[in-house]
N, CA, C and O atoms as a GROMACS GRO file, in nm:
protein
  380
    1UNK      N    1   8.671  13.451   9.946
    1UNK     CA    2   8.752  13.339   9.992
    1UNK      C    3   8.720  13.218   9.904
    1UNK      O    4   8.604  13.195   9.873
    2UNK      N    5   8.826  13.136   9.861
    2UNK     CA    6   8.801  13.017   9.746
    2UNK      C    7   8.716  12.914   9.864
    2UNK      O    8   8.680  12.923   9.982
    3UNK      N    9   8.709  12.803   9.743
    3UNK     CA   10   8.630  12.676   9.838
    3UNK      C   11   8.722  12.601   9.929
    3UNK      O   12   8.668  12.511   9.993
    4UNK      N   13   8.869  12.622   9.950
    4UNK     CA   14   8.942  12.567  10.045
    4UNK      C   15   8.937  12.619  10.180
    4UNK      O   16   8.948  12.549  10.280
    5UNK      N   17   8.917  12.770  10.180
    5UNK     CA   18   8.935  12.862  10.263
    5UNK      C   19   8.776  12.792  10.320
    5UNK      O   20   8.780  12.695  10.395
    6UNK      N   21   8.676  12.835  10.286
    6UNK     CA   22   8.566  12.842  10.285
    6UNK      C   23   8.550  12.677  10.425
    6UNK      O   24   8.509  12.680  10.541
    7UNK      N   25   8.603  12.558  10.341
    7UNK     CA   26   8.556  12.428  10.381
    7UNK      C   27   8.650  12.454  10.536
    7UNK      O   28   8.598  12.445  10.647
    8UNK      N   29   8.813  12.489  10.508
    8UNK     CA   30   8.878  12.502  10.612
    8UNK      C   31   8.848  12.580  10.740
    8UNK      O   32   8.879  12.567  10.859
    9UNK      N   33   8.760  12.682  10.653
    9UNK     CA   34   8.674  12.730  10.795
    9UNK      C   35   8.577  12.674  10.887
    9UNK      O   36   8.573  12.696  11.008
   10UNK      N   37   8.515  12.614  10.833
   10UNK     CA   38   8.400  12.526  10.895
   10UNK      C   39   8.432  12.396  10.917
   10UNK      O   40   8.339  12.324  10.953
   11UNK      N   41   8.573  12.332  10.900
   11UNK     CA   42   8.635  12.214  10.943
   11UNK      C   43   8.676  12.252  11.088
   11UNK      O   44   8.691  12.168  11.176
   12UNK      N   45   8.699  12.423  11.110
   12UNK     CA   46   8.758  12.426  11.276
   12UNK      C   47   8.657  12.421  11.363
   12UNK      O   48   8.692  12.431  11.481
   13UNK      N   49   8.514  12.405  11.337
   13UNK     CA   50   8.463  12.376  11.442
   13UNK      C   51   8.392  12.270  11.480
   13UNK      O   52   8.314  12.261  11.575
   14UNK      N   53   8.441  12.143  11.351
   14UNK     CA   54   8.372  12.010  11.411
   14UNK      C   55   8.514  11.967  11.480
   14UNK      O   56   8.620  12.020  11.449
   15UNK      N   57   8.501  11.851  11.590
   15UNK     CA   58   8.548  11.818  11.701
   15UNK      C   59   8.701  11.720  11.598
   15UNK      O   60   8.716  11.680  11.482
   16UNK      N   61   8.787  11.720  11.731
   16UNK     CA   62   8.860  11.636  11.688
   16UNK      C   63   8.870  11.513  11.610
   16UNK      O   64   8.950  11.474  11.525
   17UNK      N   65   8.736  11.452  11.680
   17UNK     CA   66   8.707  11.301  11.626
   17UNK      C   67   8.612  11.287  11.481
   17UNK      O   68   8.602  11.191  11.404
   18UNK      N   69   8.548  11.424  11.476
   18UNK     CA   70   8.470  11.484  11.373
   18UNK      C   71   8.579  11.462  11.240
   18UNK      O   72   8.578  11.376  11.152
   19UNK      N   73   8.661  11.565  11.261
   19UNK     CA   74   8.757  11.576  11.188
   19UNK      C   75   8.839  11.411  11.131
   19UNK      O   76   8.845  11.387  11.010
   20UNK      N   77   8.891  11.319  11.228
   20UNK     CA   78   8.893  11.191  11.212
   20UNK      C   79   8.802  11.090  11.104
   20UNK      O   80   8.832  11.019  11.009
   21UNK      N   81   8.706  11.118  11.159
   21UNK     CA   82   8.595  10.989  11.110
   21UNK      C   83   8.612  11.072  10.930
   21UNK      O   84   8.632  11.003  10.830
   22UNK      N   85   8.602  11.186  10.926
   22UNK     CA   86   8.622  11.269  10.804
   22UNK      C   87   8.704  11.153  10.703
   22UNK      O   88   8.674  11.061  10.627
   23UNK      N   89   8.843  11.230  10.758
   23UNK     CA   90   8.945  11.176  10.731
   23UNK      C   91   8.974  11.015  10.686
   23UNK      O   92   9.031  10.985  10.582
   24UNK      N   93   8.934  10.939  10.763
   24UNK     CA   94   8.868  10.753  10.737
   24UNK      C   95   8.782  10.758  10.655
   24UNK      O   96   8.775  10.680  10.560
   25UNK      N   97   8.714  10.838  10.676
   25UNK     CA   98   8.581  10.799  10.569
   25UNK      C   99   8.611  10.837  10.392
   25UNK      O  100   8.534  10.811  10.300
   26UNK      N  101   8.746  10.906  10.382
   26UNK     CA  102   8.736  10.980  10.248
   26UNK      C  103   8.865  10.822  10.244
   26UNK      O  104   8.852  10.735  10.157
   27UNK      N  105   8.933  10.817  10.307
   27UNK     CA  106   9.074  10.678  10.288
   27UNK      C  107   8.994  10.611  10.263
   27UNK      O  108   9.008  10.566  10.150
   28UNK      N  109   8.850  10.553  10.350
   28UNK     CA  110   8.792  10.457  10.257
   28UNK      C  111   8.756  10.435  10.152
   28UNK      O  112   8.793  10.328  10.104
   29UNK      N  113   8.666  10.531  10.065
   29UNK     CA  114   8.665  10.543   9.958
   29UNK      C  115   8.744  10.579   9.863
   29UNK      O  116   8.704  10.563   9.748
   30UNK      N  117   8.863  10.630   9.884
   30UNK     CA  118   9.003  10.599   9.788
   30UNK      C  119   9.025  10.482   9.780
   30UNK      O  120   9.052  10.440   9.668
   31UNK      N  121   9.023  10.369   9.916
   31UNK     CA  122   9.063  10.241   9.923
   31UNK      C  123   8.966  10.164   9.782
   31UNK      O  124   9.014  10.114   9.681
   32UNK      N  125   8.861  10.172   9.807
   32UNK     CA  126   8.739  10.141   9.684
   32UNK      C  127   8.765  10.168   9.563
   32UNK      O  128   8.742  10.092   9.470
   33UNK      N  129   8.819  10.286   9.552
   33UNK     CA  130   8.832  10.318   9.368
   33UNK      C  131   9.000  10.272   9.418
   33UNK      O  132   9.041  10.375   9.365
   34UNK      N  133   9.091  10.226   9.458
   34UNK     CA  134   9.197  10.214   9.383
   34UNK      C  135   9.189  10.024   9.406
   34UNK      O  136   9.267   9.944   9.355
   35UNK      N  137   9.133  10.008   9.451
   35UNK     CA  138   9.092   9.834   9.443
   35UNK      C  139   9.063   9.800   9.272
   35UNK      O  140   9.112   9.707   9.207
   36UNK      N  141   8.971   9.900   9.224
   36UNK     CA  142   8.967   9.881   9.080
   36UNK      C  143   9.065   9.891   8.998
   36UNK      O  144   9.032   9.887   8.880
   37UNK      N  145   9.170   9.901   9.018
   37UNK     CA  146   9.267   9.883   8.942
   37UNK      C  147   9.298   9.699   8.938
   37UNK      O  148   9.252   9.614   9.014
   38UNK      N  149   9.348   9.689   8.878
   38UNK     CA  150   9.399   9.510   8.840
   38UNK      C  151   9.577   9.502   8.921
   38UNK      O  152   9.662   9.590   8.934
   39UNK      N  153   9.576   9.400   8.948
   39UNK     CA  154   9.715   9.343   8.994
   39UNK      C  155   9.793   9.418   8.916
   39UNK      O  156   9.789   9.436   8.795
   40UNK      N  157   9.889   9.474   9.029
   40UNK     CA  158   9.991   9.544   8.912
   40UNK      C  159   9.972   9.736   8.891
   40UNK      O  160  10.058   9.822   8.905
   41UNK      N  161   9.862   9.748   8.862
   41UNK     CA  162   9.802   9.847   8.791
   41UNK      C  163   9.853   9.996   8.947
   41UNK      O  164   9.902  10.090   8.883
   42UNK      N  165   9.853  10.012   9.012
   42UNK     CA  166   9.838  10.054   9.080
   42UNK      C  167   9.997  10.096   9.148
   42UNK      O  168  10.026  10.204   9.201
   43UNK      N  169  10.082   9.982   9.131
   43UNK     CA  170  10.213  10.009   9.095
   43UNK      C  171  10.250  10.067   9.026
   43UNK      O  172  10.311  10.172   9.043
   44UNK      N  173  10.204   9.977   8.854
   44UNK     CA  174  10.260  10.112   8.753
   44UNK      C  175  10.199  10.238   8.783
   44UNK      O  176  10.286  10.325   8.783
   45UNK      N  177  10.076  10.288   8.810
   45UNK     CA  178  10.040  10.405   8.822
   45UNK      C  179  10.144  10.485   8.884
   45UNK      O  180  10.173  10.595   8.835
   46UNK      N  181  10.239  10.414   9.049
   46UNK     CA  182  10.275  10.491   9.098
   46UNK      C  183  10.429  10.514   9.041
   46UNK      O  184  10.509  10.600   9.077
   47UNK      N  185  10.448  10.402   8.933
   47UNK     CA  186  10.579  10.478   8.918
   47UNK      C  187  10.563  10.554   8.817
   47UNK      O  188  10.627  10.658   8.820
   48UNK      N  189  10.496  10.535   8.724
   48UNK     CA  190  10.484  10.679   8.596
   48UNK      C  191  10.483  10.788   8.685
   48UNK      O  192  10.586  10.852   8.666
   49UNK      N  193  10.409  10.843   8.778
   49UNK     CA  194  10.354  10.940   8.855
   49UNK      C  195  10.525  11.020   8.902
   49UNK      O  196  10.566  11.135   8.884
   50UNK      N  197  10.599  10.883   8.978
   50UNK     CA  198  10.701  10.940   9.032
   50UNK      C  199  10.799  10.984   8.913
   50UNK      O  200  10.865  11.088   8.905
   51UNK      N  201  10.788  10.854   8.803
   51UNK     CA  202  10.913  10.891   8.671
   51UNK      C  203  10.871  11.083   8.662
   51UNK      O  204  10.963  11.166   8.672
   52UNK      N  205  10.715  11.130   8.641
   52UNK     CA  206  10.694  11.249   8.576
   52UNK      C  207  10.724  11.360   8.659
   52UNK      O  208  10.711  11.479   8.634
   53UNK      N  209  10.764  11.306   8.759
   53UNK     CA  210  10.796  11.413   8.897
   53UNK      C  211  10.699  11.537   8.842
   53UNK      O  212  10.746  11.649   8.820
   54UNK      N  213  10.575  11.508   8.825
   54UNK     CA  214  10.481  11.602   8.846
   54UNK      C  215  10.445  11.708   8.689
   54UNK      O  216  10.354  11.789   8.674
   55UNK      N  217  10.549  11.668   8.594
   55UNK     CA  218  10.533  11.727   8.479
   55UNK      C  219  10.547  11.647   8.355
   55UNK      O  220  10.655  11.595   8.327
   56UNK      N  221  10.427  11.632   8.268
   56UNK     CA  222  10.342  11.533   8.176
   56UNK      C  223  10.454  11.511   8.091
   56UNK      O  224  10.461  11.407   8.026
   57UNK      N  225  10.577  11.633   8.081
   57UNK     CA  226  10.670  11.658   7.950
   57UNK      C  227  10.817  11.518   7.992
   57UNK      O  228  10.917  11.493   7.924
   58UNK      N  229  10.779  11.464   8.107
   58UNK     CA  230  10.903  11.440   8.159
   58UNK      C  231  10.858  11.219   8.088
   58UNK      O  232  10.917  11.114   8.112
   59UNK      N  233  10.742  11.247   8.012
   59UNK     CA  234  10.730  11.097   8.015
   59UNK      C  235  10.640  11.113   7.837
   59UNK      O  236  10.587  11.213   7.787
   60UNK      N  237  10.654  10.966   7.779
   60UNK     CA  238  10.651  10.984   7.624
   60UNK      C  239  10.495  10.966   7.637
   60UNK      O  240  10.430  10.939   7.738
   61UNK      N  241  10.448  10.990   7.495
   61UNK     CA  242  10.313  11.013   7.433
   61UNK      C  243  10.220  10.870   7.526
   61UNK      O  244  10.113  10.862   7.586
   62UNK      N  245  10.327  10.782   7.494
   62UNK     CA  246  10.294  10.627   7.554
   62UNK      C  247  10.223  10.588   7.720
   62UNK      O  248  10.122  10.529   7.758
   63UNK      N  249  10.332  10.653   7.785
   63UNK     CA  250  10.326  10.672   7.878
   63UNK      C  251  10.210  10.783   7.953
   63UNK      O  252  10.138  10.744   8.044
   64UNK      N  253  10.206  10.890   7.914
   64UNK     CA  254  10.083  10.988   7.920
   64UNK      C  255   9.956  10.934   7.875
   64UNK      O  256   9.858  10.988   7.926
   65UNK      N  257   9.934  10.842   7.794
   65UNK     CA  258   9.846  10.790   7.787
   65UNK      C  259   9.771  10.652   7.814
   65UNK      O  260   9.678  10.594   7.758
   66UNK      N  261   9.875  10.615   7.956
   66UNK     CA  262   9.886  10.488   8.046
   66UNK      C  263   9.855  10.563   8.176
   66UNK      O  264   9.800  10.510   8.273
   67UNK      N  265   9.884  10.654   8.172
   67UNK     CA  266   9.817  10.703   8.330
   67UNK      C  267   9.713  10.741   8.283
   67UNK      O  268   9.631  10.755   8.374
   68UNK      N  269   9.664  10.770   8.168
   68UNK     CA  270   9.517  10.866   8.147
   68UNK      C  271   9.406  10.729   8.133
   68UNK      O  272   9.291  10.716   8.176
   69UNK      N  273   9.468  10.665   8.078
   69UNK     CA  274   9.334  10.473   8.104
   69UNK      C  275   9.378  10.473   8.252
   69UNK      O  276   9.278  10.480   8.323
   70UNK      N  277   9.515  10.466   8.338
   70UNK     CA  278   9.466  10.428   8.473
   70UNK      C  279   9.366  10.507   8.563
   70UNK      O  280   9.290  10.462   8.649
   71UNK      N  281   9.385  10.642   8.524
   71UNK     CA  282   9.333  10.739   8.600
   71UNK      C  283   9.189  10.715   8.568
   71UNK      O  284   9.116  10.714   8.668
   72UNK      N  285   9.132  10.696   8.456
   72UNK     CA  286   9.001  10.690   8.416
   72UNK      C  287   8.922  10.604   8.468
   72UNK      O  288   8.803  10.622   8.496
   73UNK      N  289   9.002  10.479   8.487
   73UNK     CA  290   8.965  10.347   8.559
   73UNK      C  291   8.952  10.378   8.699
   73UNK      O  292   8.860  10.318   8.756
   74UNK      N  293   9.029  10.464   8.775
   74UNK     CA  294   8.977  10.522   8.876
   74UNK      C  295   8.839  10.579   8.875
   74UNK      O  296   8.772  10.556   8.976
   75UNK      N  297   8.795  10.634   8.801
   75UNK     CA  298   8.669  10.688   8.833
   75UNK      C  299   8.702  10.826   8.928
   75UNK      O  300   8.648  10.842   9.037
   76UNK      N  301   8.768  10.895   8.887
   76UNK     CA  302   8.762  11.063   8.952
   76UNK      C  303   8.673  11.108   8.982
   76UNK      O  304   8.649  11.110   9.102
   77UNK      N  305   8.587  11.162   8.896
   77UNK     CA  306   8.460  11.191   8.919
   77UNK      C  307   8.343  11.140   8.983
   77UNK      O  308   8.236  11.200   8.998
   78UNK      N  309   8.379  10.996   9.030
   78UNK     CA  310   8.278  10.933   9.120
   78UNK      C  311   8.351  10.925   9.254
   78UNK      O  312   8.295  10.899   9.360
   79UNK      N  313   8.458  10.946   9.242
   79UNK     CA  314   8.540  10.933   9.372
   79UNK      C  315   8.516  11.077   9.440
   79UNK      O  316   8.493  11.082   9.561
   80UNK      N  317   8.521  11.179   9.372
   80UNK     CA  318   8.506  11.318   9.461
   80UNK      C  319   8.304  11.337   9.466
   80UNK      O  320   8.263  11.388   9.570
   81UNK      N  321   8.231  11.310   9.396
   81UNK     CA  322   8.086  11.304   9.446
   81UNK      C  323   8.105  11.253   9.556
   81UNK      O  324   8.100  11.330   9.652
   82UNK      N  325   8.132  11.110   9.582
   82UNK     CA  326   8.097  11.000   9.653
   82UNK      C  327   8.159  11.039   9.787
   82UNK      O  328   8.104  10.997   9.889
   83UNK      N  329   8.311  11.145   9.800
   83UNK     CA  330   8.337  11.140   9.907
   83UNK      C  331   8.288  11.304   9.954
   83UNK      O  332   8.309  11.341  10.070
   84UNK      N  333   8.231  11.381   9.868
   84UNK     CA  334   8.188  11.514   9.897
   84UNK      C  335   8.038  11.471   9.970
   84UNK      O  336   8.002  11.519  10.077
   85UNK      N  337   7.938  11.348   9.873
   85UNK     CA  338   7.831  11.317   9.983
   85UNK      C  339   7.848  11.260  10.085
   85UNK      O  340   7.738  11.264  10.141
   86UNK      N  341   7.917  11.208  10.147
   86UNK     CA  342   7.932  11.109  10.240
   86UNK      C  343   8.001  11.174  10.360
   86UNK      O  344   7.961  11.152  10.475
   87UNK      N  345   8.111  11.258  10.334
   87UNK     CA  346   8.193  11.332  10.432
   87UNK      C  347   8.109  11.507  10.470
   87UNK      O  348   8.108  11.567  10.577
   88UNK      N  349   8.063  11.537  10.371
   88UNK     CA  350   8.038  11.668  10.423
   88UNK      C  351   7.883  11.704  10.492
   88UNK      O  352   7.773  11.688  10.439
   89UNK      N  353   7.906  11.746  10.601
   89UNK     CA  354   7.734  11.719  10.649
   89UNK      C  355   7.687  11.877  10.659
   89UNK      O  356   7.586  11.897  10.728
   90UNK      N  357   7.737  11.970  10.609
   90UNK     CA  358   7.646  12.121  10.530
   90UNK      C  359   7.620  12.138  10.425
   90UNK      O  360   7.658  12.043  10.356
   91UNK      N  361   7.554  12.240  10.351
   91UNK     CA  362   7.477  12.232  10.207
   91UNK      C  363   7.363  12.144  10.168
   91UNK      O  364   7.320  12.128  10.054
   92UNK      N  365   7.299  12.065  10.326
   92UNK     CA  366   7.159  12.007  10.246
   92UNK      C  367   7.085  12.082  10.283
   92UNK      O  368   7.102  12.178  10.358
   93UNK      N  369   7.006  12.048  10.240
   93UNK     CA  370   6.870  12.173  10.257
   93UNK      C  371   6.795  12.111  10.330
   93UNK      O  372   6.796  11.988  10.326
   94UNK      N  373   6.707  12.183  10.417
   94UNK     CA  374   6.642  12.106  10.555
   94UNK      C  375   6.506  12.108  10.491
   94UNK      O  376   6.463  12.201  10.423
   95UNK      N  377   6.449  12.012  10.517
   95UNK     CA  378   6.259  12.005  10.478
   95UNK      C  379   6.185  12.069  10.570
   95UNK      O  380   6.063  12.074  10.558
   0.00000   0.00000   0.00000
């Protein structure tokens, strides 16, 4: 079973509100990394995104490489650590 299956399994048995606070707690930290974007920035992100309706071919060299500085400025990679430590409470190891 992949890691969706896997997490989705063990998401059915924390509680409703479990599931909630989850859920807030990962919006918050999206809220955090997309604050780093500058006035503006966050708009254009979303309309390149919509112009490419999902395929890189649908927007010029220019443009592909205006979402790849916005996206970077996001911080991806600190955004999924940050919300994998914070939200998931299995996989530590007990002392």
């Amino acid at each position: 079973m992949g890691l969706i299956g896997t997490v989705g399994k063990g998401a059915s048995k924390w509680s409703l509100w479990g599931r909630i606070m989850i859920v807030a707690e990962v919006a918050l930290i999206a809220k955090r990394h997309l604050d780093k974007l500058g006035p503006g920035e966050a708009g254009e992100l979303r309309e390149l995104l919509v112009k490419s309706k999902g395929r890189p071919g649908n927007l010029t060299s220019r443009e592909r490489s205006r979402i790849k500085a916005l996206v970077t400025k996001l911080e991806p990679g600190a955004f999924a650590k940050s919300a994998a430590t914070s939200t998931v409470p299995f996989g530590k190891k007990k002392a």
